[in-house]
N, C-alpha and C positions, 0 to 999 in steps of 0.2 A: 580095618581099612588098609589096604595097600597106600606105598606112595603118590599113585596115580591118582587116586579115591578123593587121597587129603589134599593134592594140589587143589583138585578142581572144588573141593568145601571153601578152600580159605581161597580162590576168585570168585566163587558167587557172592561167600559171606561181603567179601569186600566190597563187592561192586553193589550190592544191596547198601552195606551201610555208607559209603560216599554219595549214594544218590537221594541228598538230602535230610540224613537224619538230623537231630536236633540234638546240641551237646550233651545235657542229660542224658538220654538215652541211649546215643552211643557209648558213654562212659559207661549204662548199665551191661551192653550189649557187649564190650570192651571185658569187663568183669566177667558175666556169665562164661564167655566164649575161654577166659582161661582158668576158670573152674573146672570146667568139665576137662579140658588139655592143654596144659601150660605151652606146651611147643604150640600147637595150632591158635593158641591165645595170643602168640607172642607176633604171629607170622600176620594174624589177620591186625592187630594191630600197627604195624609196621607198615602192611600195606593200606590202612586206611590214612596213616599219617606221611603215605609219598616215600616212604624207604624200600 
C-alpha cells in the first residue's frame, strides 16, 4: 500500500469504529488492527480516541 492507500484504511477503519462500537470490541478491533501493522494500529487508534 502507498501512503495514499493507508491514509484512507485508517479513515474508513475509524469512522466505522466511532460509529458506535461497544467497548469490548473496539479494544478487540484496537488489538487486531495493530497485529497486523503496528503504525496503522497506532494511527487508527488515536484517531478513534479524538487525537
Amino acid at each position: 500500500m502507498d501512503d495514499a492507500q493507508r491514509d484512507r484504511l485508517v479513515s474508513n477503519v475509524v469512522g466505522h469504529l466511532k460509529s458506535g462500537v461497544s467497548g469490548p470490541v473496539l479494544e478487540r478491533a484496537l488489538e487486531y488492527w495493530s497485529n497486523i501493522d503496528e503504525e496503522i494500529g497506532d494511527r487508527i487508534a488515536k484517531g478513534v480516541q479524538g487525537g
